[in-house]
Each structure stands twice: as C-alpha cells, then as structure tokens.
N, C-alpha and C positions, 0 to 999 in steps of 0.2 A: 743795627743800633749801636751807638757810643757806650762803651765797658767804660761803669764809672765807678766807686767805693762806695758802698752802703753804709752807714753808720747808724747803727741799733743802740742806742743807750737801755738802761732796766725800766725805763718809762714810754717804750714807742709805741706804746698802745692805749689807749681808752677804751672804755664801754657804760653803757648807762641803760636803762631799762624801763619800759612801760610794761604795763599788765600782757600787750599785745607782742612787743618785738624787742628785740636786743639791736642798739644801736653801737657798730665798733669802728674806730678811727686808729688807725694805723698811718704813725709819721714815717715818709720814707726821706732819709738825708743822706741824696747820694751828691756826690762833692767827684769833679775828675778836672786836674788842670788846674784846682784853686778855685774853682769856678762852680755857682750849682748849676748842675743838669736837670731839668724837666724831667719826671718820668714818664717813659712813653708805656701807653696802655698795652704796647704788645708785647711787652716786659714781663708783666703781671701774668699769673696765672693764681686762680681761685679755683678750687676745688672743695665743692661741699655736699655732703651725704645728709641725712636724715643726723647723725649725731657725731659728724667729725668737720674738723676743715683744715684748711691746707693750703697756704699760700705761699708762692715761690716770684722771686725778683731775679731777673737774668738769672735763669734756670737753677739759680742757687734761693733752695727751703730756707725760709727764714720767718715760720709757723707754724703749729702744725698740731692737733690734738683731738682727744674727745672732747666736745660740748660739752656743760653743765645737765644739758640735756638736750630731747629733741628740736630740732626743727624742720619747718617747712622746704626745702631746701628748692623747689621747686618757684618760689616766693618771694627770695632771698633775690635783693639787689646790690650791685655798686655801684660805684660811683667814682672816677680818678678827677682830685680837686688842683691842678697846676699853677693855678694863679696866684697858689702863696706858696711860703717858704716856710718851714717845711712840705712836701707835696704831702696830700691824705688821701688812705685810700678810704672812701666811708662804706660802710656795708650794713644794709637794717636787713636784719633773720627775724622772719614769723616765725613766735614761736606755734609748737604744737599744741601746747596747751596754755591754751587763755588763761590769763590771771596766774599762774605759778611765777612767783620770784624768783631767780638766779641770783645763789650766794657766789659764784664767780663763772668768768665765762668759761676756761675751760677746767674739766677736772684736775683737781690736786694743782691748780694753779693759786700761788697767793693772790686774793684779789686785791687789784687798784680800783674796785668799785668809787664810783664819782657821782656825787647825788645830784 
C-alpha cells in the first residue's frame, strides 16, 4: 500500500447514540504527493473487547481506549466510506445494555457528543 500522512485535527471523530447502539465516524485525511489517497481497508485495523477499542492506520495507533461502557463486541460493525473526502470509517457498537445513555464515548474523554 502507498505510505501517505494522516492528518488528525481535535475534531476527527463523531458519535451519536440511540437507546440501542453508539454510532462513531472517524475522518481519515491522509494526503501524500499533494494529492488525497483513498484509504484502503487493509490499512485499517479495529480491534474491540467487550469495553476497549483500538484502531490503528498504517500500523500506526491513532485510538485507542476504555468504552463508556460495555459492548457487544461480537455485534459491532464497520464500515470504510471512500467516496467522499474526507474518507470515514463508520462503526455502530451494540450496546450491552439497552436504554443506558453514554455521557461520552470513551472514559475521561471530553465529549463532542452531537445530537
């Protein structure tokens, strides 16, 4: 795969929430040559437990935490969206517990909760 620059600003992430699952959108702005590159899925790695997750771009961590709380992790889908700029990665987590709200996603993270 093409090594290109990832560019993270304090806002590359969203989340929003239903009774049932936590929805989180992660902007990936990798730029190489001037140019943006697609991210290719085999870049990506997601790693998620019962109450951690962990996502890594060109084997470089750039996420990584406890959960708010549990989830399904078995349940837990993504999804790599290329067709726009910035690329997203979407991810819905069942949660464990129906109906419980999330004051943010991960612990001790300030939330950019988004209604």
């Amino acid at each position: 795969s093409q090594d290109s620059e990832l560019n993270l600003d304090e806002k590359f992430y969203s989340w929003n929430q239903s009774p049932d699952e936590i929805n989180f959108t992660l902007r990936l702005t990798s730029k190489g040559n001037n140019t943006h590159i697609k991210t290719n899925k085999n870049d990506l790695r997601i790693n998620l437990k019962t109450d951690y997750i962990e996502i890594s771009y060109q084997n470089r961590l750039i996420l990584n935490g406890h959960l708010s709380s549990n989830i399904k992790a078995d349940e837990t889908v993504w999804t790599l969206n290329t067709n726009r700029y910035p690329n997203l990665v979407e991810i819905v987590l069942a949660k464990s517990r129906s109906g419980e709200m999330w004051t943010s996603f991960l612990k001790g993270w300030i939330s950019f909760f988004l209604e």
